[in-house]
C-alpha positions as CSV (number, residue, x, y, z in Angstrom):
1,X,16.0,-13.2,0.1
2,X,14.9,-9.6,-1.3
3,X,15.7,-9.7,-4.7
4,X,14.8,-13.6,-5.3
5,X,11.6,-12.4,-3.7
6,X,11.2,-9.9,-5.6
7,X,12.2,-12.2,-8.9
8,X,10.2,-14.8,-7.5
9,X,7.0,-12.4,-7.3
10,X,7.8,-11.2,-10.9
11,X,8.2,-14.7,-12.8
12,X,4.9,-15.5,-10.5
13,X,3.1,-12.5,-11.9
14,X,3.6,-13.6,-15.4
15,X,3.0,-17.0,-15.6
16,X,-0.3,-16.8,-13.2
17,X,-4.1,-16.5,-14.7
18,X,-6.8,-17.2,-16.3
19,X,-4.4,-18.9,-18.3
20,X,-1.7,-20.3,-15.9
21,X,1.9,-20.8,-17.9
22,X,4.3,-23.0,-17.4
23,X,7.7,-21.9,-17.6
24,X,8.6,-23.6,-21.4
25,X,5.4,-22.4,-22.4
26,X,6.3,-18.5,-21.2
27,X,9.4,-19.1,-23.3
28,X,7.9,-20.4,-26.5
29,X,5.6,-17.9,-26.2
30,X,8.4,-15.1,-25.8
31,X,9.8,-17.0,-28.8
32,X,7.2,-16.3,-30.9
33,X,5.6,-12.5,-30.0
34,X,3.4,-12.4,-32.7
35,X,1.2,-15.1,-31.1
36,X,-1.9,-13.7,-29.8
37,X,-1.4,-15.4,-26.3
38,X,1.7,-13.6,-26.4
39,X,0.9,-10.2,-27.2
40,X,-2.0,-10.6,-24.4
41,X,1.1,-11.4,-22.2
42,X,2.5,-8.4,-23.0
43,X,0.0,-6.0,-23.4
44,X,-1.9,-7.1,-20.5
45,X,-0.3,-9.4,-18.3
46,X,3.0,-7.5,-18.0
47,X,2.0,-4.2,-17.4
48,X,-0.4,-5.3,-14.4
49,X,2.5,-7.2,-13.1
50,X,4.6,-4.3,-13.2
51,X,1.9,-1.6,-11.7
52,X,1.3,-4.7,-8.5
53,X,5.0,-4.2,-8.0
54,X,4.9,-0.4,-7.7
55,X,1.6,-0.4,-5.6
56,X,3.3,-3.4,-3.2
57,X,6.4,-1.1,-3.0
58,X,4.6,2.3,-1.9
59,X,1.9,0.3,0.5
60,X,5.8,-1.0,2.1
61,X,7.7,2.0,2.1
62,X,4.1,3.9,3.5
63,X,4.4,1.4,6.5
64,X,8.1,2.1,7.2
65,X,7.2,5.5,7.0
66,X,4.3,5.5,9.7
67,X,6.4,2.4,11.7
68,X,9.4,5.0,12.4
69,X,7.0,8.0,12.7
70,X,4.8,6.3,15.1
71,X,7.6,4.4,16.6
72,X,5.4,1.6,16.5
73,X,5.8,-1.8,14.9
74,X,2.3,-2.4,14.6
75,X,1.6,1.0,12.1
76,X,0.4,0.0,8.6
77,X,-1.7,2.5,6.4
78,X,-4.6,0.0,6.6
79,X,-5.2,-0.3,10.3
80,X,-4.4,2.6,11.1
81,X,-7.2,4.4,8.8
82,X,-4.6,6.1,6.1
83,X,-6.0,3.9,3.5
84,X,-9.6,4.1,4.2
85,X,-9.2,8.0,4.7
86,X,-7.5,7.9,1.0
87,X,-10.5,5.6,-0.1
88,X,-13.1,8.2,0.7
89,X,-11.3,10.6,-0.8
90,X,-11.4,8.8,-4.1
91,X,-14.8,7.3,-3.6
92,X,-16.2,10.9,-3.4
93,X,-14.1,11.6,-6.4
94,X,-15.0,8.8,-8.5
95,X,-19.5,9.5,-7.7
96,X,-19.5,13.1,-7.4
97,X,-19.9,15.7,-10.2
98,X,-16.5,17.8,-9.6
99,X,-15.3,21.1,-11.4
100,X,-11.8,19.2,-12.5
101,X,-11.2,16.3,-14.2
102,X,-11.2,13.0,-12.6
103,X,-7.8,12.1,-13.0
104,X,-7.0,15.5,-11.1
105,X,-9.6,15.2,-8.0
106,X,-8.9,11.1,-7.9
107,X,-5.0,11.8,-6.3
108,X,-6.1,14.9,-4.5
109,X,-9.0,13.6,-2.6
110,X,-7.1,10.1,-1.9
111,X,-4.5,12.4,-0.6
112,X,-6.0,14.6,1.7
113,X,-7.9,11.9,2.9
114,X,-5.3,9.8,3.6
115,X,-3.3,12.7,5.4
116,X,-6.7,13.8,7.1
117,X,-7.2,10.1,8.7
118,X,-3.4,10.1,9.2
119,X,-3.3,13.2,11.5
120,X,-6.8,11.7,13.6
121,X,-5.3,8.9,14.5
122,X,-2.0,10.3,15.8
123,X,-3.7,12.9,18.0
124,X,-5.8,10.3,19.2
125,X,-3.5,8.0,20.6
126,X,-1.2,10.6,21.9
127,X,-4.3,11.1,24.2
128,X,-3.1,8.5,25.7
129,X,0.6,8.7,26.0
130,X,3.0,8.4,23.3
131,X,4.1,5.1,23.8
132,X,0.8,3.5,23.9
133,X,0.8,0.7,21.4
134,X,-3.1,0.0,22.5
135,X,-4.0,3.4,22.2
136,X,-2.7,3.7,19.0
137,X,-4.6,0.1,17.5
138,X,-7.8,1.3,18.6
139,X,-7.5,5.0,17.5
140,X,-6.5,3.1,14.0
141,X,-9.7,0.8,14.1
142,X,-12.2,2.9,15.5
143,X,-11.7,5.5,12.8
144,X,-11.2,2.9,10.2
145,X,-14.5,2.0,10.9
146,X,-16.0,5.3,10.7
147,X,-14.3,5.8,7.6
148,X,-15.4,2.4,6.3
149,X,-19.1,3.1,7.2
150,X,-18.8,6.9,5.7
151,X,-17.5,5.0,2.3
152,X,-20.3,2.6,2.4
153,X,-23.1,5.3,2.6
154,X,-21.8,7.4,-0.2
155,X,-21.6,4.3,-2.4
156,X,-25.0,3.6,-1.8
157,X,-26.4,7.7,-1.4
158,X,-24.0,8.7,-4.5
159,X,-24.7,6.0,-6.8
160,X,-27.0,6.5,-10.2
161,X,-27.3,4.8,-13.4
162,X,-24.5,6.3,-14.9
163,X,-21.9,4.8,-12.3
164,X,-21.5,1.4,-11.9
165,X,-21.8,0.4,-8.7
166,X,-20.1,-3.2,-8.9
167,X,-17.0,-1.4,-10.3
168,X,-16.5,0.9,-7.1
169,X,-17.1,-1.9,-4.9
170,X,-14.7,-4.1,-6.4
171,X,-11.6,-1.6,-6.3
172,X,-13.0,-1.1,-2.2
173,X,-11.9,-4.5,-2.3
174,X,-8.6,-3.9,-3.6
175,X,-7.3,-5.1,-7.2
176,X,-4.7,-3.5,-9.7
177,X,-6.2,-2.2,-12.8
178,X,-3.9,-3.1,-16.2
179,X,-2.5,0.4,-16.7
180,X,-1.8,2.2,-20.2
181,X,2.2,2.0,-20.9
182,X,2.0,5.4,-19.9
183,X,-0.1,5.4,-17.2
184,X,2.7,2.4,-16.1
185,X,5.6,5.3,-16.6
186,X,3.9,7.5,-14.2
187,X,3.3,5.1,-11.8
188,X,6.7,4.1,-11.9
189,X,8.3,7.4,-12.0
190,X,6.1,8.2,-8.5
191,X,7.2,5.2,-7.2
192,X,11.4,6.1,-7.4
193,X,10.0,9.3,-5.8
194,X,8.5,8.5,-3.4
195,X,11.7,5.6,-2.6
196,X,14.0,8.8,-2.8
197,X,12.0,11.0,-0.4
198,X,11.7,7.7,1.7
199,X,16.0,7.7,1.7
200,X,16.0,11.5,2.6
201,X,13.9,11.2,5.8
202,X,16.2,8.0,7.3
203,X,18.3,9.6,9.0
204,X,15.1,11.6,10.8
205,X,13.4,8.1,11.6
206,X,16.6,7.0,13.1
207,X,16.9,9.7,15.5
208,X,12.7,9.8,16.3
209,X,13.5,6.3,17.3
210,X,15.2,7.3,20.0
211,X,12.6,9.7,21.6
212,X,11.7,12.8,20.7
213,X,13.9,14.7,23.5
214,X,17.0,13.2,22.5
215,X,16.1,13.4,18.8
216,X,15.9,17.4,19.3
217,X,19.1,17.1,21.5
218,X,20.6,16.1,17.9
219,X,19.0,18.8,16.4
220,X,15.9,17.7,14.7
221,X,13.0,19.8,14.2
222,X,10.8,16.8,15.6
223,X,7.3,18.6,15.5
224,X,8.3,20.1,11.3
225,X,9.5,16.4,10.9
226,X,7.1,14.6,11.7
227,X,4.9,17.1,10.0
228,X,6.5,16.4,6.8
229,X,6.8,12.5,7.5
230,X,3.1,12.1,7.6
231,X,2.6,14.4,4.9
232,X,5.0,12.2,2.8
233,X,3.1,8.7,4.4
234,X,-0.2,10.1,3.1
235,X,1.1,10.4,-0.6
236,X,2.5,7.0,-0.6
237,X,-0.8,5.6,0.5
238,X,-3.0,7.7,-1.6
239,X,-0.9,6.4,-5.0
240,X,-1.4,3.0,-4.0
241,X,-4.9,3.7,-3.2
242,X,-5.7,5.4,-6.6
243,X,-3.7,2.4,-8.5
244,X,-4.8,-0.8,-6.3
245,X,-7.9,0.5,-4.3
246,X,-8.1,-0.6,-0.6
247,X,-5.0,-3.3,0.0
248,X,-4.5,-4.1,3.4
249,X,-1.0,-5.6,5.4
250,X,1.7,-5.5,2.8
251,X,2.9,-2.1,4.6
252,X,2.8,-4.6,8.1
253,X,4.7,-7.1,6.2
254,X,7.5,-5.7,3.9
255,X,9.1,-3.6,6.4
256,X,9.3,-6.6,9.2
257,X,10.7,-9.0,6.7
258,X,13.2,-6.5,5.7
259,X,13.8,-5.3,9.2
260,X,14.6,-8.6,10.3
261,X,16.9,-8.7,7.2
262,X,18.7,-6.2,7.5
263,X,18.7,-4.4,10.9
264,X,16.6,-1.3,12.2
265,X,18.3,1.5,10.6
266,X,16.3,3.4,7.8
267,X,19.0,4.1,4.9
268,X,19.1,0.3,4.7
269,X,15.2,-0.5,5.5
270,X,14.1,1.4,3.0
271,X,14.9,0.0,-0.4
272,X,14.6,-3.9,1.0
273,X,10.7,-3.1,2.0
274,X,10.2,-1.8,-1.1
275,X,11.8,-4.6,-3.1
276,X,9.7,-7.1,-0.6
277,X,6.6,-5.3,-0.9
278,X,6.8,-5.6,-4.2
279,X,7.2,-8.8,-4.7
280,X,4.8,-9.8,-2.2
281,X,2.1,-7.8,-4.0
282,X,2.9,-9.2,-7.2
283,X,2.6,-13.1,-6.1
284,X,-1.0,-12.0,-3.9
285,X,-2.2,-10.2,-7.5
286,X,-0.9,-13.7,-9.6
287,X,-2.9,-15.7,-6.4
288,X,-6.3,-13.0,-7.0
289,X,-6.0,-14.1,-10.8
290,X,-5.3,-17.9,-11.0
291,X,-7.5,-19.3,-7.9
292,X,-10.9,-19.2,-9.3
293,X,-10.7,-18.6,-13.3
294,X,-11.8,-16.9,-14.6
295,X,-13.1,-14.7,-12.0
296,X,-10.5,-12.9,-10.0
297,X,-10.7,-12.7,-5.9
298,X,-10.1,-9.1,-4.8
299,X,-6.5,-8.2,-4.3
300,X,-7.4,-7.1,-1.2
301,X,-8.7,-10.4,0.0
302,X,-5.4,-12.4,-0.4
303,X,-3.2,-9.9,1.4
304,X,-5.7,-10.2,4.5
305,X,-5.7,-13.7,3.9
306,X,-2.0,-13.9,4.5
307,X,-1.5,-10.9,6.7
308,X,-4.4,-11.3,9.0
309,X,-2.4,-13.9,10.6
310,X,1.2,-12.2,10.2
311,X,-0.4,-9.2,12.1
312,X,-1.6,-11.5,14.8
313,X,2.2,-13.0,15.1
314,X,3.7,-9.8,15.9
315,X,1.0,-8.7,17.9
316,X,1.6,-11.5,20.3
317,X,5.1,-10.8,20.0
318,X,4.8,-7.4,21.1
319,X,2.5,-8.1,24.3
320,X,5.1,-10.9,25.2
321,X,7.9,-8.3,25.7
322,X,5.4,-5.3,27.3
């Protein structure tokens, strides 16, 4: 199931559009590279594809991240305000005048406001006793609200002439950008980073799982772990966020489908969310391009589409076994 998703969402990526393909056409077209439909395939087409599947893969592994941390199965950077905390960040980057260079302030503000938002919304819900799924939903939503509204004012407060205000709203939205070959290599290179730091805090989110007293009783440093676990959440979400803008419920989705997969344990979870996430994000993007040509519907849009009522499934799950 993971890797013919994952092929699935790839093949998908491609052959979607403007201009939709057929699968002899792709061929006769990779046949003949000199076409010009063919070298926009390549130049364009693949390269988004590709930069989908690495934003799909860190919005999955962020979720596993912030599931285990949380001990939650409802976590996902979206609702729980990670994403819009990274999204002000990089809104304030992208309007305001700042000493360094954009591509320097972009990461660092997404970051910091992903970790920032992150942090709120734990010590929020602990407020109201660790366990507490509720507690923890409405922490998430009431500050992705705020954060929402706080992004929405310096949009309209920060906006001039010389920035395009149509532009920032649309990567709110959520949509890949085609990426520069190297711009691609970075992503990519980020993206087996952030898997292997993902690997290297398993064994952690196993034990956490468990509860925090017995997870110290196995000699975990729970309060320095989960430090670094949120620190590590933040920078997955703040990539994806800088890459894809605002994309909501593939972090819900990837690790469930891979949980129920392969089983609960991290060192497993891991590498199947990201191959999921992935390819969901890649079929949502190919969806976002081909529906209305030769517009394109936010990225954003068709993950909520399809995650909205995904969230709603385990949600009533959950409240049937509380």
């Amino acid at each position: 199931m993971t890797a013919g998703l994952l092929v699935l969402g790839f093949i998908a990526g491609l052959l979607l559009g403007a201009e939709t393909l057929s699968p002899a056409e792709a061929a006769a077209l990779l046949g003949t590279p000199e076409a010009p439909l063919a070298e926009l395939i390549l130049a364009w087409r693949l390269p988004r594809v590709l930069a989908a599947g690495c934003v799909g893969a860190l919005l999955a592994l962020g979720g596993a991240v912030f599931q285990g941390v949380f001990r939650n199965p409802l976590a996902e950077p979206y609702l729980l305000g990670s994403a819009g905390g990274a999204a002000v960040g990089a809104t304030v980057a992208l309007l305001v005048a700042l000493p360094v260079p954009g591509a320097v302030a972009l990461p660092l503000l997404a970051f910091a406001g992903a970790w920032g938002a992150s942090w709120l919304v734990l010590l929020l819900a602990r407020l109201a006793g660790p366990a507490s799924i509720a507690a923890l939903l409405l922490a998430g939503v009431a500050v992705a609200a705020v954060l929402g509204a706080v992004r929405s004012f310096l949009m309209l407060a920060l906006s001039d002439e010389t920035v395009s205000l149509q532009a920032v709203l649309s990567w709110s939205f959520g949509g890949v950008q085609t990426p520069s070959w190297g711009q691609l290599g970075l992503l990519a290179a980020l993206t087996a980073a952030a898997l292997g730091l993902c690997h290297a805090l398993a064994r952690g989110l196993d034990l956490l799982g468990l509860g925090e007293a017995m997870a110290e009783g196995f000699g975990l440093p729970v309060r320095r772990f989960i430090a670094g676990a949120v620190l590590v959440g933040a920078g997955l979400v703040a990539v994806s966020v800088v890459w894809g803008g605002l994309v909501g419920f593939v972090g819900l989705m990837a690790p469930h489908l891979a949980r129920w997969r392969c089983g609960p344990l991290h060192a497993r979870l891991m590498s199947r969310a990201a191959a999921i996430g992935a390819g969901l994000a890649m079929l949502a993007d190919g969806a976002a391009r081909s529906l209305l040509p030769p517009a394109e519907i936010p990225l954003g849009l068709v993950t909520a589409l399809i995650g909205g009522p995904f969230f709603l499934l385990i949600l009533a799950r959950e409240a049937r076994r509380g």
